[in-house]
C-alpha positions as CSV (number, residue, x, y, z in Angstrom):
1,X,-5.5,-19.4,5.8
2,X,-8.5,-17.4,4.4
3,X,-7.2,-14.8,1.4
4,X,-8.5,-13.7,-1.3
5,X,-6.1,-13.2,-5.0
6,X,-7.4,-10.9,-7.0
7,X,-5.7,-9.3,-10.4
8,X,-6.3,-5.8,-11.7
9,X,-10.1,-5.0,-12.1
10,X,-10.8,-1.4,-11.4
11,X,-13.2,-2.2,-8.6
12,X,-10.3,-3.3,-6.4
13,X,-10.1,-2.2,-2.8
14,X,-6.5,-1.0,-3.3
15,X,-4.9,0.4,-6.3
16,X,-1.1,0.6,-7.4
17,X,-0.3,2.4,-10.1
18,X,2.6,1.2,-13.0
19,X,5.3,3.6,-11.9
20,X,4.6,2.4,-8.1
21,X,5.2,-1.0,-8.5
22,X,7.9,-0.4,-11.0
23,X,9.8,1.3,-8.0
24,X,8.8,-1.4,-5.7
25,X,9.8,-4.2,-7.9
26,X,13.2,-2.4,-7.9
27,X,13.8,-2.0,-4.3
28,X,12.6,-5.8,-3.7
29,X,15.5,-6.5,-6.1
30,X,17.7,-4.9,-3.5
31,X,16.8,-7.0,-0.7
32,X,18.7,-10.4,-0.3
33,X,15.5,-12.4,1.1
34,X,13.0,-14.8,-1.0
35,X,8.8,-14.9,-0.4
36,X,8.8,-11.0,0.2
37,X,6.0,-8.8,-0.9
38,X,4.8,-5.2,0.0
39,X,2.9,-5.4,3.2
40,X,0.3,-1.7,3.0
41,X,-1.7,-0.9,5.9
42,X,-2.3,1.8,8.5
43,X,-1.6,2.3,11.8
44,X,-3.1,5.3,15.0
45,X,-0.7,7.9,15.4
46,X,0.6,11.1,13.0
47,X,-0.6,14.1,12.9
48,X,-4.0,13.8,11.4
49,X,-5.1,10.8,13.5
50,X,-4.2,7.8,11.3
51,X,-0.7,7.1,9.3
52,X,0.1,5.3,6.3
53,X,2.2,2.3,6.9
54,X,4.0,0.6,4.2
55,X,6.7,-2.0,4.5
56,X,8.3,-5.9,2.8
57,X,7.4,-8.6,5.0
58,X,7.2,-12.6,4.5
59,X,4.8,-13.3,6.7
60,X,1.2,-13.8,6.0
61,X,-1.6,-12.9,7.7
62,X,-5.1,-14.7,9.0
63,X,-7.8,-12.3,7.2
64,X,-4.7,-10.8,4.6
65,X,-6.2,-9.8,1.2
66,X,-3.8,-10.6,-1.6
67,X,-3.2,-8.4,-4.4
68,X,-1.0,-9.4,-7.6
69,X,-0.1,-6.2,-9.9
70,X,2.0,-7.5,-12.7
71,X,3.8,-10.1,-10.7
72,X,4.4,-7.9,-7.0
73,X,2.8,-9.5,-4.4
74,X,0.8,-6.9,-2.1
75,X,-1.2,-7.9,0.8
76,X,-3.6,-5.3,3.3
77,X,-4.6,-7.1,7.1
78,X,-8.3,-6.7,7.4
79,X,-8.5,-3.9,9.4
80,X,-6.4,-1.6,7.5
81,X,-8.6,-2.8,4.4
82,X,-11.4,-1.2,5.8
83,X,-9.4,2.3,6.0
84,X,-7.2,1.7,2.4
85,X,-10.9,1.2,0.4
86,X,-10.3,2.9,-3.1
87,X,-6.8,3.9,-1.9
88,X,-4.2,4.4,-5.2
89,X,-0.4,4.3,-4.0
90,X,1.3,5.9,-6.9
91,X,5.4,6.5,-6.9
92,X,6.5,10.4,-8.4
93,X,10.5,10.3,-9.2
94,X,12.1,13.7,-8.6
95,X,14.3,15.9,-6.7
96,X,11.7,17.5,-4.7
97,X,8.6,16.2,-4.1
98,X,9.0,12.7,-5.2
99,X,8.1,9.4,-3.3
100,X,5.4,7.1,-2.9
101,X,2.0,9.0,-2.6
102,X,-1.5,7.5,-1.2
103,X,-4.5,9.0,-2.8
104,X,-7.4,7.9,-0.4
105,X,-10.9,9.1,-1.6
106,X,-11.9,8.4,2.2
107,X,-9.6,10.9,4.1
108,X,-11.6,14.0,5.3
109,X,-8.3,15.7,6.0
110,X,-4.5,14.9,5.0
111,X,-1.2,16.2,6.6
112,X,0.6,18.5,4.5
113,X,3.0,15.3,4.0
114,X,0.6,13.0,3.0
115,X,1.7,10.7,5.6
116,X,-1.5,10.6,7.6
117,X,-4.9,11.2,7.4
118,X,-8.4,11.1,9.2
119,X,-11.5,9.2,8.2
């Protein structure tokens, strides 16, 4: 299987920051299952054109890039890399406005939800 690990250098493709992979870490504690790791991509559809997908998985990819921020395990299919470049997923606790958040430097146009976007 062709993958590449990288660590934290700051020219990485994807970004996670601290409080998003704290939250992470703690829902992956929540699931009963071994090997899983955060699975980030995108996927056609919402209502700008292209959606943010994010999701556990255990199953690896052909073409998956690896990612390893302070021991979570994130890994982006090929395709969806090419979208995600210089993407920072960052986690906001709160009553109103909380939740994971993807800041994508190439989106020309977000939803007011920030679920989807167009390139």
């Amino acid at each position: 299987m062709s993958e590449n690990t990288q660590s934290l250098p700051t020219d990485l493709a994807v970004r996670i920051t601290p409080n998003a992979v704290a939250e992470v870490k703690r829902l992956i504690s929540e699931e009963n299952e071994t090997g899983i790791f955060l699975r980030l991509g995108v996927a056609a559809g919402g209502c700008s054109g292209m959606s943010y997908s994010m999701g556990f998985d255990t199953n690896a990819l052909e073409g998956d890039t690896e990612y390893d921020f302070d021991g979570l395990t994130v890994r982006v299919d090929s395709q969806s890399l090419n979208y995600l470049q210089g993407t920072t997923l960052d986690y906001k606790g709160g009553m109103l406005g909380g939740g994971f958040q993807f800041s994508n430097p190439n989106a020309k146009r977000s939803c007011g939800c920030g679920s989807s976007f167009t390139c």
